[in-house]
N, C-alpha and C positions, 0 to 999 in steps of 0.2 A: 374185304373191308378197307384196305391201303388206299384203295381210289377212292374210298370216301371220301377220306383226310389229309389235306393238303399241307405243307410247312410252309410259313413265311418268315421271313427273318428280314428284319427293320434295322437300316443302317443309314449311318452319315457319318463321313471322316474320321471314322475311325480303323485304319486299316487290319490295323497285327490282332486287335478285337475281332470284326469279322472273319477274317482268317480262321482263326482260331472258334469261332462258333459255326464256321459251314464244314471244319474238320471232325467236330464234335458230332455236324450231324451227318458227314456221312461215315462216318465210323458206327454210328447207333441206330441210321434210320434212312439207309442208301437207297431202299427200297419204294420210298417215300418219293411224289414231286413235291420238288422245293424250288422255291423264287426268291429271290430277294428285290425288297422293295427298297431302293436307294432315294435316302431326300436329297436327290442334286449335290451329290458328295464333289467339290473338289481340289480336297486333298492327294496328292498326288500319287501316294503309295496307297492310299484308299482304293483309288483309281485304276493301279496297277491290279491289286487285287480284283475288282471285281472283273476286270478283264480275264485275270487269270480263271475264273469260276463260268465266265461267259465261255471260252475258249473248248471246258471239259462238259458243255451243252446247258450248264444252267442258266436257264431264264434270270434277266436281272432287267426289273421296269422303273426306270425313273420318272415322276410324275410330274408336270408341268409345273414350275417353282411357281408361276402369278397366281397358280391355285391353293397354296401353301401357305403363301408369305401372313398372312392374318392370324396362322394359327401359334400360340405360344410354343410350344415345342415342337419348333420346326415344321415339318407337313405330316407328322406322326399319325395325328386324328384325320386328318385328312388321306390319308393314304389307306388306313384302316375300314373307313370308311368306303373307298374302292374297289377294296380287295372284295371286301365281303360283299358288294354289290356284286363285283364281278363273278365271285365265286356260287352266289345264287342263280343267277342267271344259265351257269354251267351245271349247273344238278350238281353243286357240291356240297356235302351234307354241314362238313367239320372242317375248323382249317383250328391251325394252331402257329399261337403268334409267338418269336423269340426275338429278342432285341438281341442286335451285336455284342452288348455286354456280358452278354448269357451263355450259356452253353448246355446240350445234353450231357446227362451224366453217367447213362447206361444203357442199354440198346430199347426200343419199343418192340414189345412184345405180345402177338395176338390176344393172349388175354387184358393187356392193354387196353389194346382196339373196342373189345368185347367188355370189359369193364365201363370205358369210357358209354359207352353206349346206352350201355345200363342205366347208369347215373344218368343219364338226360331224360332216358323213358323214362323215370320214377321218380323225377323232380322236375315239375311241373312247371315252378316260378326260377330255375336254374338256366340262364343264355350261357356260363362261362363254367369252366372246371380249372380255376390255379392250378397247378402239375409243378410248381419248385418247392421245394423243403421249407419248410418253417425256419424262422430267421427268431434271433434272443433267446436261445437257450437260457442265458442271463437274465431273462425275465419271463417267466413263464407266468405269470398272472397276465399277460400281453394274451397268453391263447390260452388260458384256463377256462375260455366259453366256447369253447369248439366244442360242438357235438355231432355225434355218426348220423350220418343220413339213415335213411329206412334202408337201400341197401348195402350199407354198414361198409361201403368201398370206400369213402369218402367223408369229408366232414363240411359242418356247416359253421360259420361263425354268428355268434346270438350279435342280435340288432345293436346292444349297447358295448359291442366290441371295440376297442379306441383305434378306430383307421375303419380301411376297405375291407367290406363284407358282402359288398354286391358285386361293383364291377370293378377290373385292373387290367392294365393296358394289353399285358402277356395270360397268356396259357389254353386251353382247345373251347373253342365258341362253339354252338350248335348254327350254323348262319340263319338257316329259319327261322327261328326263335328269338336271335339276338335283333334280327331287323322287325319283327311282327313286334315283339314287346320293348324293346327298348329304342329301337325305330333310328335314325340319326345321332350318329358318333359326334360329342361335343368337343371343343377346343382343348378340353385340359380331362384327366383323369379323375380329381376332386369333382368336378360336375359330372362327369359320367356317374362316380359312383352315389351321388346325391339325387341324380336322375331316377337310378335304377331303382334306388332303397325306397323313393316316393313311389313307384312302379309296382312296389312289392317283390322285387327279385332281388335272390339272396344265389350268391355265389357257391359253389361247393369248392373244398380242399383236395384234391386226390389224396388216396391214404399211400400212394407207391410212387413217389414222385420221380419224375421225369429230368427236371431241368434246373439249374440253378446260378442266380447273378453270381459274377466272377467277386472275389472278397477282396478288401483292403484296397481299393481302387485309385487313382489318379483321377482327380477331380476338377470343375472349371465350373467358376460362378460367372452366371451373364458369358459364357464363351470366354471367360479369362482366367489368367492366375495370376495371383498376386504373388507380391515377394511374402510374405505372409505366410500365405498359404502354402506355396512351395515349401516355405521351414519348416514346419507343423506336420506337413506329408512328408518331407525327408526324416523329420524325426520320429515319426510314425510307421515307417516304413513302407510305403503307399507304393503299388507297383502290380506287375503282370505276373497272374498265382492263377494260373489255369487249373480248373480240377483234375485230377486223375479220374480215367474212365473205372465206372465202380465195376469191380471184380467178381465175380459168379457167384462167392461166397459171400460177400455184401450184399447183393441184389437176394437171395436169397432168405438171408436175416430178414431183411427189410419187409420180405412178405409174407414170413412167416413168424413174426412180431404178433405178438396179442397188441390189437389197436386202439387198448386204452393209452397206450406208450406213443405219444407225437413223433410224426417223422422229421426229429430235429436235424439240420445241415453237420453240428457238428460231431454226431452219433453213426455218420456214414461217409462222409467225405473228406480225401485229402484234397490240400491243393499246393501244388510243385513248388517248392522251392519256401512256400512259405512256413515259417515256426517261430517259437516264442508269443503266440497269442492267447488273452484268456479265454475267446470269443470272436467268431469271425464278423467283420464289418461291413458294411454295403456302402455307406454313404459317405467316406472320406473326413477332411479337417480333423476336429480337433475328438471325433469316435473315433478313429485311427487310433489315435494315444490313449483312450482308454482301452477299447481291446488291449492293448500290447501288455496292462497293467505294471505293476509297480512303479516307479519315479515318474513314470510317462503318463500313468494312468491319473496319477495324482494331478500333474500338468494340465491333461485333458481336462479334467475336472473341473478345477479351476478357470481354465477359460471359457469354459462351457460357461460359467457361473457369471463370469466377464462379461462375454461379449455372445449374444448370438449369428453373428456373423459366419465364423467358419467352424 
């Protein structure tokens, strides 16, 4: 079933990130082909890297940048779009997408494979299966509308969920299905998943998750930082918190959990070097300073209320 399902992992100038997400995955899923698809990275240590992954046989295809430049985030939708043409046309069933910011968190494993598979047979209006942890512990009325699929491996989120419940840029596609029903990869994410939801395709949640963005991140608006924002993320503590790979006994819990219990991020995973948070962050500014809570939380708060800016 491994040949079915291919890894891709989506990068641009970011080096010590991807590093750090092709380590994740051959630690968890060496057994796996994986490529990376570079948007015309040229940052130098980016550079160095993926030479370094070219060197020990990984495929690394960079896509013509003139065919790129139109799309808002970089040549992301457009490369995605590629991949999956490409990988149809090779009789490949499943591919599964991870962005440089991300990382595996524990090995894939056959029942995995055989799970994933399941969930596609027996969800009909389903092209994607999400595979990272649920995000807001701090807010659980956020996924208080997830419900189990019929075969009860996964979850669906109800139509009036506040965000993505059809499509998102990461997690295993069926490629059949993703290009027969949802057909042409659009420029941005918001219209993918506005496409998909008028389509009638509704996403499923893996209930054993796979993979998850890296926390309290180092962030750039428009490709910049401001002095601003630099202070706000040093005060926030913003930085490189790689997960630790989950443990036999973690992986364990996790699937042998009664599944009314969400597979919250912060219910399973550490991440290196990071502490003192109420709640781990994805999106940087002035969420930084609220996870962190107290004085800082208050701070956050406040400018949240300020300014929507950062």
């Amino acid at each position: 079933m491994k040949k079915n399902m291919y890894i891709y992992v989506f990068s641009y100038n970011r080096g010590v990130l991807l590093d750090n997400c092709m380590k994740s995955i051959l630690k968890c899923a060496n057994d796996f082909t994986v490529t990376i698809v570079d948007d015309q990275s040229n940052d130098e240590a980016t550079i160095n890297i993926l030479n370094k992954y070219r060197d020990i046989g990984i495929r690394v295809v960079q896509p013509d940048d003139n065919n790129t430049k139109n799309y808002r985030v970089g040549g992301l939708h457009y490369n995605m779009n590629k991949v999956l043409n490409e990988a149809y046309k090779n009789g490949i069933k499943y591919v599964l997408f991870i962005q440089d910011d991300m990382q595996m968190i524990r090995p894939i494993k056959e029942k995995d494979i055989n799970n994933i598979v399941n969930i596609f047979k027996n969800n009909d209006n389903t092209v994607q299966i999400m595979i990272s942890f649920m995000k807001y512990k701090n807010n659980i009325r956020k996924i208080s509308g997830y419900k189990k699929d019929v075969t009860k491996l996964s979850y669906k989120k109800s139509l009036n969920y506040e965000g993505y419940n059809s499509f998102t840029d990461t997690g295993v596609y069926d490629v059949r299905k993703t290009l027969k029903l949802l057909g042409h990869i659009n420029r941005t994410e918001r219209k993918n998943n506005e496409l998909a939801k008028e389509r009638g395709i509704q996403a499923c949640v893996y209930a054993y998750p796979l993979t998850m963005w890296l926390p309290m991140p180092i962030t750039y608006r428009s490709g910049r930082r401001s002095v601003v924002l630099k202070i706000i993320e040093k005060i926030g503590g913003a930085g490189f918190y790689p997960w630790e790979i989950m443990p036999e006994k973690q992986v364990n819990k996790l699937f042998n959990r009664n599944l009314d219990k969400y597979p919250i991020a912060e219910d399973y995973l550490v991440a290196k070097g990071l502490k003192n948070v109420l709640y781990y962050e994805y999106n940087g500014g002035v969420r930084l300073l609220k996870a962190r809570g107290g004085i800082r939380r208050v701070i956050g708060a406040t400018l949240q209320r300020l300014t929507k800016k950062y």
